[in-house]
N, C-alpha and C positions, 0 to 999 in steps of 0.2 A: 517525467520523474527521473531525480538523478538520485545516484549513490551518495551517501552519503559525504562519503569521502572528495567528492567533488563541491558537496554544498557545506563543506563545514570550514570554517578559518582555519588556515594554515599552522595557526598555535594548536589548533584541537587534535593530539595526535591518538585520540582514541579510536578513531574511525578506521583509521589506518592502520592500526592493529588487529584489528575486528577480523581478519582470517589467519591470523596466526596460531598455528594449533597450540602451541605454548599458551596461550591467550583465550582461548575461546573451547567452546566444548564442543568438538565437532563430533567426535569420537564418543557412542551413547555406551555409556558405565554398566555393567552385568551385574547381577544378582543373580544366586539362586530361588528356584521358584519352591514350591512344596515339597517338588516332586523329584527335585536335586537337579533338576535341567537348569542350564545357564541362559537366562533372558535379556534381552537389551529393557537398561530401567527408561523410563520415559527422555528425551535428552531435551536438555536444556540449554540457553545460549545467552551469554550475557550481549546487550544490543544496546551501544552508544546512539544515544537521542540530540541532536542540537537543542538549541532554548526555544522554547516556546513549549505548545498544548499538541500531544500526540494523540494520536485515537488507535488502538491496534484494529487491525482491518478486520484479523478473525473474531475479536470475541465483542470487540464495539466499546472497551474498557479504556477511560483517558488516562494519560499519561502527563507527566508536567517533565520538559527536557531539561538541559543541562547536564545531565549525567546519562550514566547507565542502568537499566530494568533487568529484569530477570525475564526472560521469555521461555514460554516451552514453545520447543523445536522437532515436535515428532518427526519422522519421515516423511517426506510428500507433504510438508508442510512448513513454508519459510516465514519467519518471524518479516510482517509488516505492519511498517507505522504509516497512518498517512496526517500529514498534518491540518492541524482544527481550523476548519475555515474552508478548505480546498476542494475543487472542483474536478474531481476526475470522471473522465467522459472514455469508451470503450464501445465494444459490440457486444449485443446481446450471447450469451451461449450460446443461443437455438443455432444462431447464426452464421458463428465463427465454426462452430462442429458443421456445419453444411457445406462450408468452404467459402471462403470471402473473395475468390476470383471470380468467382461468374456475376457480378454484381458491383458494377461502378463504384467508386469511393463513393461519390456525391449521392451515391442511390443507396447507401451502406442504412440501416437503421442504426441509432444511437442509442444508448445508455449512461445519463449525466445522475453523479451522484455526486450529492454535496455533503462533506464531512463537520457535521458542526455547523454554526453560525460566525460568517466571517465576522472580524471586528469591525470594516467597513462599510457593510451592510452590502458588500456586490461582492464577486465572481465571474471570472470566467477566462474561456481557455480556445485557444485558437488551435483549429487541426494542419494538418501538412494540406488538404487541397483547399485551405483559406476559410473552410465550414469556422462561425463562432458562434460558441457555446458561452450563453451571459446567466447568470443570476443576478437580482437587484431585489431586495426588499421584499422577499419572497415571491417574485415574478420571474418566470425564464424565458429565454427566448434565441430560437436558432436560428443562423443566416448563413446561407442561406435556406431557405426552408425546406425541412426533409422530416422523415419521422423521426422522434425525439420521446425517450422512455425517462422519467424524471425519479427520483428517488429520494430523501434524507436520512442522513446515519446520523 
């Protein structure tokens, strides 16, 4: 997964703005509550999309790019898009809180989650120790073979 800023055309200079505090709302806005204490209001973040179909990861709601959304940005929690079609592959929580060194890459359990239906009916994603993660036509299939936890958003 890359930044934005690395996957968007060099004309698109919105992404490249995207931490400018002039530009963005990083900074969450106060209110007074009932009670006259000053509260952080929920913050919000405007988040340039390239073209195509976005899915936000937290709430599963699409997106159409080319421009920029309005995302809410609480704390401890960053605005992500993954794009419609895509295959992202990771480790289980259980797994990664137990610790992922005592446990070989290739012996790692998986977690493939495909975002949407590709447009050309496949997917798939190759790891750093060679492991590929395929979908096809609603078939998946890992190589080399290891456990494999499948999911659709």
């Amino acid at each position: 997964m890359r930044p934005f800023t690395e996957s968007s055309p060099p004309s698109d200079n919105r992404s490249r703005s995207a931490g400018d505090p002039a530009t963005s709302s990083s900074a969450p806005a106060k209110a007074d509550d009932s009670a006259g204490h000053r509260r952080p209001l929920r913050p919000f973040s405007m988040v340039p999309l390239p073209r195509g179909r976005w899915i936000d990861f937290w709430t599963g709601e699409a997106h159409e790019g080319g421009g920029e959304v309005v995302a809410e940005a609480p704390l401890g929690r960053i605005p992500v898009y993954v794009r419609e079609g895509a295959l992202v592959v990771s480790y289980p929580a259980g797994h990664v809180a137990g610790g992922l060194g005592d446990t070989p890459e290739t012996e790692r359990p998986l977690e493939a989650t495909l975002w949407g239906e590709p447009a050309c009916g496949r997917a798939g994603a190759t790891l750093a120790d060679g492991t590929r993660v395929r979908w096809r036509e609603g078939r998946w299939s890992v190589s080399p073979d290891r456990p494999l936890r499948t999911t659709s958003r």
